[in-house]
C-alpha positions in Angstrom: -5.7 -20.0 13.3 -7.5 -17.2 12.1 -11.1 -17.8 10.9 -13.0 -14.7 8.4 -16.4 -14.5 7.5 -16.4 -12.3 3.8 -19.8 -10.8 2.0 -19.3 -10.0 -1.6 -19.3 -5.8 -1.9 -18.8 -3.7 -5.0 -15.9 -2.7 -3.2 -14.2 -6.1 -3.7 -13.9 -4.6 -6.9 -11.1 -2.7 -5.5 -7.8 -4.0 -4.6 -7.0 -1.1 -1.9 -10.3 -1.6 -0.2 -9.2 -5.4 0.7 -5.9 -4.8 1.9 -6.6 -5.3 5.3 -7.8 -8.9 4.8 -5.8 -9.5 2.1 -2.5 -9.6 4.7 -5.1 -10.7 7.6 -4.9 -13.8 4.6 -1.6 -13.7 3.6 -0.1 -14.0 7.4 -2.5 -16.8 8.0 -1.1 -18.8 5.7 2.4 -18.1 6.5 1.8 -18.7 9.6 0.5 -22.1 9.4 3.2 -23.1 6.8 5.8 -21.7 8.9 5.0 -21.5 12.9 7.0 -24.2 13.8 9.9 -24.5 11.3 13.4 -23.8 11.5 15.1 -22.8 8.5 16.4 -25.4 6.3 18.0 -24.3 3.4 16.7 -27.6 1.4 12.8 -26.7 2.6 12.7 -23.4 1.8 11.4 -23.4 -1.9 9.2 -25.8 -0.8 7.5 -23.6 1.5 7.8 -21.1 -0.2 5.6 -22.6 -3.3 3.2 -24.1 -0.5 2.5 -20.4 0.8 2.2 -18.6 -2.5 -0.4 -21.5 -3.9 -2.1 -21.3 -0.3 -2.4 -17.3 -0.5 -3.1 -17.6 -4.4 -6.5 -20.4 -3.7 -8.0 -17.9 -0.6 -7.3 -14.8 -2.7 -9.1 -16.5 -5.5 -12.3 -17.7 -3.2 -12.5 -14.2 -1.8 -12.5 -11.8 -4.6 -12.5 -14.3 -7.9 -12.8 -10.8 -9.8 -8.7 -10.2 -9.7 -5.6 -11.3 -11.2 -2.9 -12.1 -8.7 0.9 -12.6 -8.1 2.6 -13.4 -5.2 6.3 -13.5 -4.3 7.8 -15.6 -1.0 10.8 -14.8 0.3 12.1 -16.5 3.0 15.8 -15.9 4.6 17.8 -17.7 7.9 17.3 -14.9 10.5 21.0 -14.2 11.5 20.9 -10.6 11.9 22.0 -9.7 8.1 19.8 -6.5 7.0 17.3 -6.7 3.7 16.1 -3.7 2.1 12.6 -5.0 -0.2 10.9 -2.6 -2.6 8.3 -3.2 -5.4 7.3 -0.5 -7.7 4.2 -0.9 -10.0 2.2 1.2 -12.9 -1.6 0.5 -12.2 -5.2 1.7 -11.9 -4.6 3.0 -8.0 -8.5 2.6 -7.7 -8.6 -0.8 -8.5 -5.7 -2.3 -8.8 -2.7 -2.7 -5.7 -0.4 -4.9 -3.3 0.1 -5.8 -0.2 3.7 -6.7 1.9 3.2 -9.6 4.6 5.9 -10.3 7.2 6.2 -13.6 9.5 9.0 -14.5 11.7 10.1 -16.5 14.2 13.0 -17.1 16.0 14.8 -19.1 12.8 13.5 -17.6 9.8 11.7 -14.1 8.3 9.2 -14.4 5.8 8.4 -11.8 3.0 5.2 -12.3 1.0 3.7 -9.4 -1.6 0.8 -10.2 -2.7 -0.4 -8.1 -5.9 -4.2 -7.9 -7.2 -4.9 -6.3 -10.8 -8.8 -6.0 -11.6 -9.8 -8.5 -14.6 
């Protein structure tokens, strides 16, 4: 598990700014939803809503000034290839997204978490 210490900034204001702990975030929850599972086709939207309500509640306790949207993919890893591509229209200084990945050895995990400034 991953533990962060955060101080409010003015540049928490700005989306880009937090990117780095915004997937240091998003891959610690995937992780602990996921670290041990093996896919299973009947778990999968499951934890899929358990990591995008887990990223959305530390998102919101570390920069409350943001609206956010985040998208979980999760696929059986058998080799098949996936091409993933988001396009936006935003405020580039304040507004922006993030892609997380997690795998392991049964499953690959997609996560984009997007932040537009309130």
């Amino acid at each position: 598990p991953l533990f962060i210490t955060f101080t409010m900034s003015s540049e928490q204001f700005e989306f880009p700014q937090l990117s780095e702990t915004v997937t240091t975030l998003a891959l610690d929850v995937m992780f602990k939803v996921l670290e041990s599972k093996k896919y299973t086709p009947a778990k999968t939207a499951e934890w899929a809503d358990t990591i995008g309500n887990g990223i959305i509640d530390k998102m919101r306790s570390t920069a409350p000034y943001f609206k956010y949207v985040v998208t979980s993919f999760i696929i059986e890893k058998v080799g098949a290839g996936l091409h993933f591509e988001s396009v936006s229209h935003w405020d580039a200084k304040t507004d922006g997204s993030i892609t997380a990945k997690f795998e392991n050895d049964s499953l690959i995990c997609l996560c984009t978490v997007v932040g537009v400034a309130i």
